[in-house]
C-alpha positions in Angstrom: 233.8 298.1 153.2 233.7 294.2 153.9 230.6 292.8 154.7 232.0 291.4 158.3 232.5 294.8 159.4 229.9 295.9 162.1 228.9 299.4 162.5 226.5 300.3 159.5 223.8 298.0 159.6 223.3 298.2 163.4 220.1 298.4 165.3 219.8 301.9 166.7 218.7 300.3 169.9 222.3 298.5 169.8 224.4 301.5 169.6 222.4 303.6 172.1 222.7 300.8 174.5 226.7 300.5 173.8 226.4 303.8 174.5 224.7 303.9 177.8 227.2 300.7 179.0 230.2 303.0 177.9 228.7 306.2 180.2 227.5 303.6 182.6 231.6 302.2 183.0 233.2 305.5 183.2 231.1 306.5 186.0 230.3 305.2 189.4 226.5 304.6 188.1 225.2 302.4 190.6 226.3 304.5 193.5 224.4 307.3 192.0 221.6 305.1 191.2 221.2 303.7 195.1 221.8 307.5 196.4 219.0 308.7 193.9 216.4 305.4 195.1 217.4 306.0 198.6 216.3 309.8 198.6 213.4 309.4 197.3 211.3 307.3 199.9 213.2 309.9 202.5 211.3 312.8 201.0 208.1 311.1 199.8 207.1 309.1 203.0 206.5 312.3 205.2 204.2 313.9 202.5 202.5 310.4 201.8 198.7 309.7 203.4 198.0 305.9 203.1 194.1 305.4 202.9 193.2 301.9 204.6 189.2 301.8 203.9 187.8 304.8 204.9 190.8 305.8 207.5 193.4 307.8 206.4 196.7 307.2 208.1 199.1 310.5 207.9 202.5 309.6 208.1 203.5 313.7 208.5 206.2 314.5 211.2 207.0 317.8 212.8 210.1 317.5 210.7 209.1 316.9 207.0 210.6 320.5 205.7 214.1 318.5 207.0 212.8 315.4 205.7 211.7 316.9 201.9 215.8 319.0 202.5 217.5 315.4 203.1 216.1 313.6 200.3 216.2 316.1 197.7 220.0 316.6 198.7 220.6 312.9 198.7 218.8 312.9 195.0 221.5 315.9 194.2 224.6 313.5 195.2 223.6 311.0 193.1 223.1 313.0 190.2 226.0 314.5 191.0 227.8 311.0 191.3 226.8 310.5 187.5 227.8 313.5 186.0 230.3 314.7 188.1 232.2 312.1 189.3 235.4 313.7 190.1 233.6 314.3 193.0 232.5 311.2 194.2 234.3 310.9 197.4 232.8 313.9 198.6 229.3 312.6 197.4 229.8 309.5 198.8 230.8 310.9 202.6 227.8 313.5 202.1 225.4 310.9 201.1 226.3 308.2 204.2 225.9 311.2 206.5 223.0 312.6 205.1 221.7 308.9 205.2 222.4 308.6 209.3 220.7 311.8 210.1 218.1 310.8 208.2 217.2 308.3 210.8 216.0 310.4 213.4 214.2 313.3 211.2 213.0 311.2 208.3 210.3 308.4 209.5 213.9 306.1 210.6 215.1 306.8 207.4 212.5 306.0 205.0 211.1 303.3 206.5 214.6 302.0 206.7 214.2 301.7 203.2 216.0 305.0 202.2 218.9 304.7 204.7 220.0 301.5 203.4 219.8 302.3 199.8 222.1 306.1 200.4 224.0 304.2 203.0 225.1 301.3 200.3 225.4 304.0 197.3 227.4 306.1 199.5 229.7 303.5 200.1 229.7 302.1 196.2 230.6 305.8 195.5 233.4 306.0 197.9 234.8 302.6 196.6 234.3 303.3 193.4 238.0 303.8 191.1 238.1 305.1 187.6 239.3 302.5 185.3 242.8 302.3 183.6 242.7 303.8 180.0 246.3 303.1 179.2 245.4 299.4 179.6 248.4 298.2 182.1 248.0 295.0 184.1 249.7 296.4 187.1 249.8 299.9 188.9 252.7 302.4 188.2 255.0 301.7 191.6 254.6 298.4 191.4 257.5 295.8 189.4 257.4 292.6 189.0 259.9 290.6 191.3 263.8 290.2 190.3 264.7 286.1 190.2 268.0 284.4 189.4 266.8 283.8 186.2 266.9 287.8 185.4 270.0 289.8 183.8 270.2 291.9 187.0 272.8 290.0 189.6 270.3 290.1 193.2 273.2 290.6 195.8 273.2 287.9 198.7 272.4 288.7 202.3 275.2 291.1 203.7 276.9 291.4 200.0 277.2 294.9 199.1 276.1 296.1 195.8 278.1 298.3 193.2 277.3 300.4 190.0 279.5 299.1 187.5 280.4 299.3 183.8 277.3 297.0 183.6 274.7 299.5 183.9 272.6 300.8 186.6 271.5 299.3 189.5 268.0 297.1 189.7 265.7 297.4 192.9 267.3 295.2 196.0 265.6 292.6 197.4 265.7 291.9 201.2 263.0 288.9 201.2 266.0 287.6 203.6 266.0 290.1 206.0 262.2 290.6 205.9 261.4 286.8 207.1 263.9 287.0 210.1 261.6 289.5 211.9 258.5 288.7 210.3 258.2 291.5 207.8 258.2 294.1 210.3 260.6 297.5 210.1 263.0 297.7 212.7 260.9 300.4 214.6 258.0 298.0 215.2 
């Protein structure tokens, strides 16, 4: 073993937090994280009794059983964002409506607080796309334009195009036809 090679003489601090960024990327973490931070306040707030001197202001609503149900369900999703995230689009719809009834049943939502945070980690977990393991710079479908300058003869406006001895025939490009009516189809 060569003494440049990392690995051995790591902290164990070092390679737990590699390990938490690793988790942390393949996951839509800070959805789950803003779900989880906006539940909370949503279920705490209707149970919570602020003391200002000797008064004691109860913040209790006729609805705090449907308060404590919203934000333990909204702590769910996000755990469920982080663990399960196959699931996240689902999670993420569940959470933003969870977070917009939990305007009128749940103090306006936390304080606010709690409907912004499960509104924005709803949305992070909606948004959210799995990164590409294989590594490719562009999606599947997608190919990079044909020029002059490629192998493949591009057929001029109105030229037909043939299979020939040659070999198979490259995508067509109609940038031609596509700036005469503005890139619209012909049914639009």
């Amino acid at each position: 073993m060569s003494p440049e090679s990392t690995g051995q003489n790591e902290h164990y601090l070092t390679v737990y937090r590699r390990g938490f960024r690793t988790w942390r990327g393949n996951r839509p973490f800070w959805a789950g994280l803003f779900t989880i931070l906006g539940g909370l306040p949503i279920a705490y707030f209707p149970y919570a009794n602020m003391h200002l001197g000797n008064m004691t202001i109860a913040m209790s609503t006729t609805a705090g059983a449907g308060s404590l149900i919203i934000g333990v369900l909204l702590v769910t999703l996000g755990l469920t964002m982080w663990f399960h995230h196959i699931v996240r689009v689902f999670a993420g719809v569940a959470a933003i409506l969870l977070a917009l009834i939990s305007i009128p049943v749940a103090n306006i939502g936390g304080f606010i607080v709690g409907f912004l945070f499960s509104l924005l980690g709803g949305a992070l977990s909606i948004s959210w796309a799995p990164a590409d393991v294989n590594g490719a710079e562009e999606p599947e479908g997608r190919q990079a334009p044909l020029t002059r300058d490629d192998t493949q003869r591009i057929p001029e406006q109105g030229e037909e195009s043939h299979d020939t001895a040659e070999g198979p025939r490259g995508p067509m490009l109609f940038k031609a036809a596509a700036e005469a009516d503005g890139g619209r189809h012909r049914a639009g």
